[in-house]
N, CA, C and O atoms as a GROMACS GRO file, in nm:
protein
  204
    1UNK      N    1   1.741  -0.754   0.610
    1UNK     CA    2   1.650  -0.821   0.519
    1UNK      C    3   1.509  -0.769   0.542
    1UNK      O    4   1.442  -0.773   0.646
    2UNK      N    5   1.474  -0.714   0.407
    2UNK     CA    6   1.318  -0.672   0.468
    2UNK      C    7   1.202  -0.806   0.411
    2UNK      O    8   1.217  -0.872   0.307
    3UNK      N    9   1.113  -0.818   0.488
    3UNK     CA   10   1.006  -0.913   0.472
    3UNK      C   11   0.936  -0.887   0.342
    3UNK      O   12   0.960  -0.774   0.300
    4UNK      N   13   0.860  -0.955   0.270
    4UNK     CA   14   0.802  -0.958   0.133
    4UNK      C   15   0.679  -1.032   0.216
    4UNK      O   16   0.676  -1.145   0.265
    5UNK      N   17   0.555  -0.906   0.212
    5UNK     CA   18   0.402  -0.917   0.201
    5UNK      C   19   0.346  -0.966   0.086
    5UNK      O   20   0.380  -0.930  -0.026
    6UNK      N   21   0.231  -1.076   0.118
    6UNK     CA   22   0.121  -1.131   0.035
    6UNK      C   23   0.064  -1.009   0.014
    6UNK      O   24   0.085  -0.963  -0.098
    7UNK      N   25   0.000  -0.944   0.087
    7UNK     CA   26  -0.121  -0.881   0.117
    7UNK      C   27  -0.090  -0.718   0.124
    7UNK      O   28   0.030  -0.701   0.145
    8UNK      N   29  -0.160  -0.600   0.114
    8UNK     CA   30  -0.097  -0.480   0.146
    8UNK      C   31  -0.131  -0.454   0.293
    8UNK      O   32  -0.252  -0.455   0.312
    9UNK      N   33  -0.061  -0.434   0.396
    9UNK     CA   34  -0.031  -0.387   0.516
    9UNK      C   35  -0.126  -0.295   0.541
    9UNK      O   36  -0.104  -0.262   0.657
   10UNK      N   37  -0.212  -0.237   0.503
   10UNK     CA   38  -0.281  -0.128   0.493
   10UNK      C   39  -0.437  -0.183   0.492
   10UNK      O   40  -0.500  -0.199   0.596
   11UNK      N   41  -0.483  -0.206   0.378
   11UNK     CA   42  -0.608  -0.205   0.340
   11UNK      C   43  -0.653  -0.394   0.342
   11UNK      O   44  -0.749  -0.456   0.388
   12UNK      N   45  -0.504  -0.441   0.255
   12UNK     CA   46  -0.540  -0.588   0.288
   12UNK      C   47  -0.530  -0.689   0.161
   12UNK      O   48  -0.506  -0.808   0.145
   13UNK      N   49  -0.572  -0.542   0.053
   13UNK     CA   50  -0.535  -0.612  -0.088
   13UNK      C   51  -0.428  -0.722  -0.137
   13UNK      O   52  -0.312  -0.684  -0.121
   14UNK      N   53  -0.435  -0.781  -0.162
   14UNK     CA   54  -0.330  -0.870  -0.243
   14UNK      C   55  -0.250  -0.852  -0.292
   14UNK      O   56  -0.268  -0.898  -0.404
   15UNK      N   57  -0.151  -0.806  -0.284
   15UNK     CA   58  -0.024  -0.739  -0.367
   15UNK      C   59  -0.018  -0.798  -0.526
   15UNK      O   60   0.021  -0.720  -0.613
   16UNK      N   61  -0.041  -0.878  -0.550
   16UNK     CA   62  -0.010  -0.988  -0.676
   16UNK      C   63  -0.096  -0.929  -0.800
   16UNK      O   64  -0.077  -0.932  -0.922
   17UNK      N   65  -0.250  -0.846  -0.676
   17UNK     CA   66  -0.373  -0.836  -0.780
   17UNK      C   67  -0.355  -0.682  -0.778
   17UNK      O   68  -0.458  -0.618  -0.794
   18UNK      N   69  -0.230  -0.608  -0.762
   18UNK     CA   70  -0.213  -0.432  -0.773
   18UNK      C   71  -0.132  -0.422  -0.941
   18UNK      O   72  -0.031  -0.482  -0.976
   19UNK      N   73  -0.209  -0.335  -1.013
   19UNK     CA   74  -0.243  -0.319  -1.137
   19UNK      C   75  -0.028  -0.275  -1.145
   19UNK      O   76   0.045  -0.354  -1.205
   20UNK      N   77   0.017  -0.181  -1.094
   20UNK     CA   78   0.115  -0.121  -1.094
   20UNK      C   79   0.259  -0.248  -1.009
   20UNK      O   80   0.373  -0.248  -1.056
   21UNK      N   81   0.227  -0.334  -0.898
   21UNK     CA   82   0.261  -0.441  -0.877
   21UNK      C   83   0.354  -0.352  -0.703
   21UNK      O   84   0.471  -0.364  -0.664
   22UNK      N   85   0.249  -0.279  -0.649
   22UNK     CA   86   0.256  -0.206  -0.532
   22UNK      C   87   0.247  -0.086  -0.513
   22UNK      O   88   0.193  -0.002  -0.585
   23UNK      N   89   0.311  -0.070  -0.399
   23UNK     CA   90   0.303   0.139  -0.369
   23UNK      C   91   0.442   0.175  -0.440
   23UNK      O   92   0.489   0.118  -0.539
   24UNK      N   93   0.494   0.278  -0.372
   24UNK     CA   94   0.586   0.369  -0.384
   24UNK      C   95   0.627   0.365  -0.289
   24UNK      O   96   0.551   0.343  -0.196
   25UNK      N   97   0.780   0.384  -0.261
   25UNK     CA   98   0.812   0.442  -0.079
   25UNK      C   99   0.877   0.612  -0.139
   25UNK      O  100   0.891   0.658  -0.252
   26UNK      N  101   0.903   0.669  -0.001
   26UNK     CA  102   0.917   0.852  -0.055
   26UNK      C  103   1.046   0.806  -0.095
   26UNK      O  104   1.082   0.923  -0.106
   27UNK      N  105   1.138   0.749  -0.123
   27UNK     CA  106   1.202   0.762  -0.238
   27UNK      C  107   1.224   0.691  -0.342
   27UNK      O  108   1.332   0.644  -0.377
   28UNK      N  109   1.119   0.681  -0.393
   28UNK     CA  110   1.054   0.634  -0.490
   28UNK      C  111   1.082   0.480  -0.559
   28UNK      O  112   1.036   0.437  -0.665
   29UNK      N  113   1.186   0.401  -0.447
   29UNK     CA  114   1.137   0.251  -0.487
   29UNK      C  115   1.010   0.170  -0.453
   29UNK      O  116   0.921   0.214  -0.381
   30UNK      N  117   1.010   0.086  -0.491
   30UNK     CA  118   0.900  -0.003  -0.524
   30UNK      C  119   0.900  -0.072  -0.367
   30UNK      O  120   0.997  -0.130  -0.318
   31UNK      N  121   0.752  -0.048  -0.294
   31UNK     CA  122   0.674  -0.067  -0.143
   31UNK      C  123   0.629  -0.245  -0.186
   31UNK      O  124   0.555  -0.295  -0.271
   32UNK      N  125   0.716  -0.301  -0.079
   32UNK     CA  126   0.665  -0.483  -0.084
   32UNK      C  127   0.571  -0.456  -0.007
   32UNK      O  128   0.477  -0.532  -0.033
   33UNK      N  129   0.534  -0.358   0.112
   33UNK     CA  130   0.435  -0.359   0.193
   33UNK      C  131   0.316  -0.340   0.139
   33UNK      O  132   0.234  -0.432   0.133
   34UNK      N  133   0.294  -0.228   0.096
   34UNK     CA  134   0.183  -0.152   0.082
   34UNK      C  135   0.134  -0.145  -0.078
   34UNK      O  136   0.221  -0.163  -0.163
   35UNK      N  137   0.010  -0.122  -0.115
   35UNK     CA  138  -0.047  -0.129  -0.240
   35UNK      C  139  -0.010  -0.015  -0.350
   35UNK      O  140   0.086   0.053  -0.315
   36UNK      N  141  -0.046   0.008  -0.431
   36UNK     CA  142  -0.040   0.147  -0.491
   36UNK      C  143  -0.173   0.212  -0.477
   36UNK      O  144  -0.165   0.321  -0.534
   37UNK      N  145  -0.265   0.198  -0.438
   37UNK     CA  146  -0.387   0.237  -0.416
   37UNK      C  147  -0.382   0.378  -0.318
   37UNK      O  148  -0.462   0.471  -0.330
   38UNK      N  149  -0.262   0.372  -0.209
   38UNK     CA  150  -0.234   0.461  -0.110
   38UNK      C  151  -0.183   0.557  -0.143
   38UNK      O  152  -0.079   0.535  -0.205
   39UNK      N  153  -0.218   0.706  -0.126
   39UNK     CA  154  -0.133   0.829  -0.167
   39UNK      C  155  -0.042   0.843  -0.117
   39UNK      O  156   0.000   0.829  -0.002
   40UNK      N  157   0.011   0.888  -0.249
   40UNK     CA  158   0.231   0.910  -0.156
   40UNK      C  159   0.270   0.993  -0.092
   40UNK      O  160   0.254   1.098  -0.154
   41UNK      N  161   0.317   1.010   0.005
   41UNK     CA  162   0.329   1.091   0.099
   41UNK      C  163   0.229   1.111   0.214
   41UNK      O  164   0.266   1.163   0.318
   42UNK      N  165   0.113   1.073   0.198
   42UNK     CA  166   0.012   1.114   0.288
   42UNK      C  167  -0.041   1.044   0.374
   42UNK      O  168  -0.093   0.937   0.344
   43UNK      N  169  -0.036   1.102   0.530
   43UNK     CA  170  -0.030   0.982   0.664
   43UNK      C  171  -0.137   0.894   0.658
   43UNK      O  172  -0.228   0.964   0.615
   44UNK      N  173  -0.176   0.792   0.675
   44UNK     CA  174  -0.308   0.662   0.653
   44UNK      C  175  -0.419   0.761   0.768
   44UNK      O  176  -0.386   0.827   0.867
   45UNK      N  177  -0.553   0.740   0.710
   45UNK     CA  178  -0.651   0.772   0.728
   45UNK      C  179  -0.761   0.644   0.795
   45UNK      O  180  -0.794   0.526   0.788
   46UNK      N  181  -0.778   0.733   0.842
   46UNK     CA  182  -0.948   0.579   0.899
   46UNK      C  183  -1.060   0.653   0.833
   46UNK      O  184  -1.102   0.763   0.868
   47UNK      N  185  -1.105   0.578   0.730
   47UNK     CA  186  -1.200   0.662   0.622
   47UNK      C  187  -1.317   0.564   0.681
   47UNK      O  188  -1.322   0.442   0.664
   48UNK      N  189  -1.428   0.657   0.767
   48UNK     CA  190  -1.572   0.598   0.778
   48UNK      C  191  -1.672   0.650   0.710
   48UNK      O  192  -1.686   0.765   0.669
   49UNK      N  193  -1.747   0.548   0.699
   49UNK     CA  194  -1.892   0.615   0.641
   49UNK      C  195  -1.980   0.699   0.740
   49UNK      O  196  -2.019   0.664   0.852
   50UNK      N  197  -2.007   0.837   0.661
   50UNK     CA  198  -2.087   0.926   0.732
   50UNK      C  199  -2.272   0.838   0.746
   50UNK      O  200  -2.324   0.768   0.661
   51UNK      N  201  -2.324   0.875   0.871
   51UNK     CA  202  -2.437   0.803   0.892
   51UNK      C  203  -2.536   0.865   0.893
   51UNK      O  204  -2.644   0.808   0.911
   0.00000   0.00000   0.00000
């Protein structure tokens, strides 16, 4: 049984408020975790602001 997220695992978004209604997983069903906001295939990033 896999768990069903409020929120995306990732960033934090709300799953409910993702235009597409989540991510993708690589084979191509529909991510309860994660948002669609995240690129497919590509490992998570720590995106900082340059100072």
């Amino acid at each position: 049984m896999t768990q069903a997220y409020k929120n995306c695992q990732s960033c934090g978004m709300p799953l409910k408020r993702d235009e597409q209604g989540g991510g993708t997983n690589k084979d191509g069903s529909r991510s309860t975790m994660y948002c669609s906001k995240l690129a497919l295939g590509e490992p998570f990033k720590l995106h900082l602001p340059l100072l």
